[in-house]
Residue frames as a rotation matrix with the C-alpha (Angstrom) as fourth column:
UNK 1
0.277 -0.955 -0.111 4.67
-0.496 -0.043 -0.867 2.75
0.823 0.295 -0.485 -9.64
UNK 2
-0.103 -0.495 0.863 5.00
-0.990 -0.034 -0.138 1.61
0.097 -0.868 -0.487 -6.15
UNK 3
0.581 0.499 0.643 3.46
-0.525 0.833 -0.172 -1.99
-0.622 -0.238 0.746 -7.12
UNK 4
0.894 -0.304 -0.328 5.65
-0.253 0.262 -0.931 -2.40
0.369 0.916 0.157 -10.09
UNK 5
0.116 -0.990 -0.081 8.65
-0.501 0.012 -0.865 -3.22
0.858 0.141 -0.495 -7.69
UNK 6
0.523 0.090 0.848 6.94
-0.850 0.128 0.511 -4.40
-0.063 -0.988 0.143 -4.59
UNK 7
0.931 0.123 0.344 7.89
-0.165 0.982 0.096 -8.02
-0.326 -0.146 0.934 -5.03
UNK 8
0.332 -0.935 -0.123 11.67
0.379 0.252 -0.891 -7.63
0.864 0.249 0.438 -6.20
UNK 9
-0.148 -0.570 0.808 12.00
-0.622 -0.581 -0.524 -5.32
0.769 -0.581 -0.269 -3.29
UNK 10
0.631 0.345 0.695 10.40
-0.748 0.506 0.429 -7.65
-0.204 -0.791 0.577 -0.71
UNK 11
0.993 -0.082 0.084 12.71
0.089 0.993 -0.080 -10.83
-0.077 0.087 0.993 -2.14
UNK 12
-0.120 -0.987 -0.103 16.35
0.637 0.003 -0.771 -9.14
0.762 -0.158 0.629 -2.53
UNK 13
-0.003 0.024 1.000 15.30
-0.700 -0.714 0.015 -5.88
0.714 -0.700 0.019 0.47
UNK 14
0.196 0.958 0.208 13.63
-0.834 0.051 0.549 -8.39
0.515 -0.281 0.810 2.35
UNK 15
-0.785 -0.600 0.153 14.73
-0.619 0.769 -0.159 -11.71
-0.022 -0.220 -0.975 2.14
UNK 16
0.006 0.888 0.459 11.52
-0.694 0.334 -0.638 -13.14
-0.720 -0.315 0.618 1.36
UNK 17
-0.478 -0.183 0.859 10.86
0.343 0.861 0.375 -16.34
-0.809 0.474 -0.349 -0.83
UNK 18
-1.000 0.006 0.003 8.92
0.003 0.084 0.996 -15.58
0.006 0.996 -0.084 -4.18
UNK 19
-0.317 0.929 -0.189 5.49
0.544 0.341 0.766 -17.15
0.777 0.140 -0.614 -3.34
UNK 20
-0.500 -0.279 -0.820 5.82
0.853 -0.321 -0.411 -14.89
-0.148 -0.905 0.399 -0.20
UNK 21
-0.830 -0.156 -0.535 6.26
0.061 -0.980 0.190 -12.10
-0.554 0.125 0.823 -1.73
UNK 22
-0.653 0.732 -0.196 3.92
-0.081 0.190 0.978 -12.85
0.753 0.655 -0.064 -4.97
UNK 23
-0.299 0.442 -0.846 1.46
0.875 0.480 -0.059 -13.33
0.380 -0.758 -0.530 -1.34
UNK 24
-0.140 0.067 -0.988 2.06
0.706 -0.693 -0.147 -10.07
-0.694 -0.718 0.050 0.07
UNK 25
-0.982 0.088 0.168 1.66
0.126 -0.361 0.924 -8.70
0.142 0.928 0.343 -3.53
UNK 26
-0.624 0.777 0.083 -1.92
0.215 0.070 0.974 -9.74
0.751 0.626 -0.211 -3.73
UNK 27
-0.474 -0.321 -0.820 -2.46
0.840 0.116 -0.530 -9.04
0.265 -0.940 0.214 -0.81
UNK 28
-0.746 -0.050 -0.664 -1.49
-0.103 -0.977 0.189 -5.11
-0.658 0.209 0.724 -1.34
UNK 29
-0.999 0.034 -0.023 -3.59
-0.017 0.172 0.985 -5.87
0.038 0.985 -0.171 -4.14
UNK 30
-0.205 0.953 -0.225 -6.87
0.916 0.268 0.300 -6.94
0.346 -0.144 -0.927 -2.39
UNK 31
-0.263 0.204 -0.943 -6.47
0.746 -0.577 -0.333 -3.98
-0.612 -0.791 0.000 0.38
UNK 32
-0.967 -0.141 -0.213 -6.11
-0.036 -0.751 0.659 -1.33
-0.253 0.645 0.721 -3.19
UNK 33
-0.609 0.746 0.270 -9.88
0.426 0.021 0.904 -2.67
0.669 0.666 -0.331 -4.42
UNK 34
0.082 0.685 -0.724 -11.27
0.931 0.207 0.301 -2.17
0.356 -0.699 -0.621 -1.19
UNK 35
-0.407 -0.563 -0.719 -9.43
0.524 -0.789 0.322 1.22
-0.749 -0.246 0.616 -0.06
UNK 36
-0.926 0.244 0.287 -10.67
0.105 -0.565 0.818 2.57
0.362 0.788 0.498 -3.66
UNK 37
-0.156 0.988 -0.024 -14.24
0.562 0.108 0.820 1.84
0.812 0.114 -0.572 -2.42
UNK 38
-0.051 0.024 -0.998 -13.63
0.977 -0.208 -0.055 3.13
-0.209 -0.978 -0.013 0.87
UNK 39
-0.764 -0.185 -0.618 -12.07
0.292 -0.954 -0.075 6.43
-0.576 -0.238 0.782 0.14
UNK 40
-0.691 0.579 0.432 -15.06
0.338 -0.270 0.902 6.81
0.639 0.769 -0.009 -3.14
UNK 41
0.216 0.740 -0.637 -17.56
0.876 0.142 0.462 6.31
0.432 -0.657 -0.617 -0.01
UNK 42
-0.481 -0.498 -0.722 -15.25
0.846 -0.480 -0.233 9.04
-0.230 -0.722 0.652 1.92
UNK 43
-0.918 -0.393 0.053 -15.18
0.387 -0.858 0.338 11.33
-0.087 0.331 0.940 -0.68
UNK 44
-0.185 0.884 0.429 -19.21
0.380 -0.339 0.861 11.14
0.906 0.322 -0.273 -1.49
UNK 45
0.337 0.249 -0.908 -19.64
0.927 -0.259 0.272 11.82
-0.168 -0.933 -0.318 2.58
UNK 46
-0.173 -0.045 -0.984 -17.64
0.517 -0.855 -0.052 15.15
-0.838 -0.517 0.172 2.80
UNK 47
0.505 0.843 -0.186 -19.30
0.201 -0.324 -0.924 16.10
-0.839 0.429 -0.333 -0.73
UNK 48
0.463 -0.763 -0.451 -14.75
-0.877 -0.317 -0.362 16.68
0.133 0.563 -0.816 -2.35
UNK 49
0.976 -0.187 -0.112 -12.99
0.138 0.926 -0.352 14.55
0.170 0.328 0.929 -3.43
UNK 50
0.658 -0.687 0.309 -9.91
-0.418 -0.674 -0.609 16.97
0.627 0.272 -0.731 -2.76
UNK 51
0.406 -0.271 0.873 -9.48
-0.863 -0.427 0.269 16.40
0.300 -0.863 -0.407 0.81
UNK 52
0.809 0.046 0.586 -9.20
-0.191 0.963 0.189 12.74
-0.556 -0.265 0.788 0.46
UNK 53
0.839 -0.508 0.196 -6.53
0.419 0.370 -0.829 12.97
0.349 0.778 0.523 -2.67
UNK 54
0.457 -0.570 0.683 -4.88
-0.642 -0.743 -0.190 15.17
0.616 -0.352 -0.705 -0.27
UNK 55
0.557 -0.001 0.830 -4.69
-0.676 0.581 0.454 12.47
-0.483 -0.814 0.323 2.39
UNK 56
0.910 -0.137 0.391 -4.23
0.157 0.987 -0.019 9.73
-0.383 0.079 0.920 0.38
UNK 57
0.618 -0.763 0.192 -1.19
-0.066 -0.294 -0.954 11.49
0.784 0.576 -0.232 -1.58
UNK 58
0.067 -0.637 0.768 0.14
-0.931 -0.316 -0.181 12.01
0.358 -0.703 -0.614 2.14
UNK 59
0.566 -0.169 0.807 -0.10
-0.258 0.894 0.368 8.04
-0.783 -0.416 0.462 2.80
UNK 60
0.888 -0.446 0.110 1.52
0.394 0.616 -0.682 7.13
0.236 0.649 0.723 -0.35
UNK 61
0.371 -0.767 0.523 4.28
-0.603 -0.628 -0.492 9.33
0.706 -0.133 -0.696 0.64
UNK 62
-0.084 -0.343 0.936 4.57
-0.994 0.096 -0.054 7.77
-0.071 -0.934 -0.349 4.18
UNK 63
0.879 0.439 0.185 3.82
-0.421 0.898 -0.131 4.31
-0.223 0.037 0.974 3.34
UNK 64
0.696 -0.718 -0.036 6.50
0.268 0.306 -0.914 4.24
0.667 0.626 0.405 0.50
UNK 65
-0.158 -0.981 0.113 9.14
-0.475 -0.025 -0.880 5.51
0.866 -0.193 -0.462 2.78
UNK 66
0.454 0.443 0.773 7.91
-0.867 0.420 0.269 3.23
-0.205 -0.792 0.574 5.73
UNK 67
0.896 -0.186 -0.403 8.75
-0.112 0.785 -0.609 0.42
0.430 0.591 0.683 3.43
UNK 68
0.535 -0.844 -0.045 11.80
-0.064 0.013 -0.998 1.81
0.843 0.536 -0.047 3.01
UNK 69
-0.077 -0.516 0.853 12.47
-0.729 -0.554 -0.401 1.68
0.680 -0.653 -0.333 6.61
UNK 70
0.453 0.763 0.461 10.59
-0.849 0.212 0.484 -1.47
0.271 -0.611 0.744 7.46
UNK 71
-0.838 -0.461 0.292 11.87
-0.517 0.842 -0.156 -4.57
-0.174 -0.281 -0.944 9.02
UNK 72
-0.873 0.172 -0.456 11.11
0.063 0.968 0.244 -8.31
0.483 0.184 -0.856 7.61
UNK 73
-0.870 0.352 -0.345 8.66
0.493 0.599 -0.631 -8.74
-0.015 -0.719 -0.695 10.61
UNK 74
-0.254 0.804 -0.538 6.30
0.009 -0.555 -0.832 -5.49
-0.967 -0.217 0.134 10.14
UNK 75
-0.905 -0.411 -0.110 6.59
-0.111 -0.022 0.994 -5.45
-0.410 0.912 -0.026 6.10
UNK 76
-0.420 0.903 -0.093 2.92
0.729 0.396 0.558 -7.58
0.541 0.167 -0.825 5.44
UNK 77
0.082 0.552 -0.830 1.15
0.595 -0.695 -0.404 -4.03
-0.800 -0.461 -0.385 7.75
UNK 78
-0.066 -0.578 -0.814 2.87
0.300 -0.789 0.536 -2.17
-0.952 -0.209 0.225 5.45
UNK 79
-0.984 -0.170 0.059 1.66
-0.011 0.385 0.923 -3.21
-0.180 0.907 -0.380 2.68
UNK 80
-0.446 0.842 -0.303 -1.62
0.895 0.418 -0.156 -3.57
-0.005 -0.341 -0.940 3.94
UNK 81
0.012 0.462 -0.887 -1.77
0.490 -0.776 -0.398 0.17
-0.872 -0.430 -0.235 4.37
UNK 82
-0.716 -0.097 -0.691 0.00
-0.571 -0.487 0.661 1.07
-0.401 0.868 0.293 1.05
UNK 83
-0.746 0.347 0.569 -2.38
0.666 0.369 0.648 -0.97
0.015 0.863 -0.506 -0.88
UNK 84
0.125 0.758 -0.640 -4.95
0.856 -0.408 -0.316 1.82
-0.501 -0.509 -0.700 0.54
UNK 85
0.514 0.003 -0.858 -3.13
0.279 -0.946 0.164 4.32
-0.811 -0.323 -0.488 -0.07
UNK 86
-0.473 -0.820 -0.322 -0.91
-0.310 -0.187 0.932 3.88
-0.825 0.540 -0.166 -3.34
């Protein structure tokens, strides 16, 4: 759900152009394939998978309202992390 709006919010929230956004999209997009592999890697290390869905539930939380707080200039970090974490 949080990807299904990134790019309208980034272009009227935001003030970003299209190809910008449709940028910072794929972006979020690359960081999500890689972040899956990570945390898979996480979860085989501590042996649950809980603790990590625990975490990662607590970044999507904080990410998404980060957004919602971010300024123009920090927006591409933010995005970077939610794709990790959403």
């Amino acid at each position: 759900m949080w990807l299904t709006y990134l790019v309208t919010s980034l272009v009227t929230n935001f003030g970003m152009s299209l190809p910008a956004a449709g940028f910072v999209f794929a972006i979020t997009q690359v960081t999500g394939v890689l972040g899956r592999v990570l945390l898979g890697w996480i979860s085989d290390r501590l042996g649950s998978a809980v603790p990590v869905l625990k975490a990662v539930a607590i970044a999507a939380g904080a990410t998404t309202v980060a957004l919602a707080l971010a300024t123009p200039s920090c927006v591409l970090a933010h995005c970077l992390l939610a794709g990790i974490a959403a």
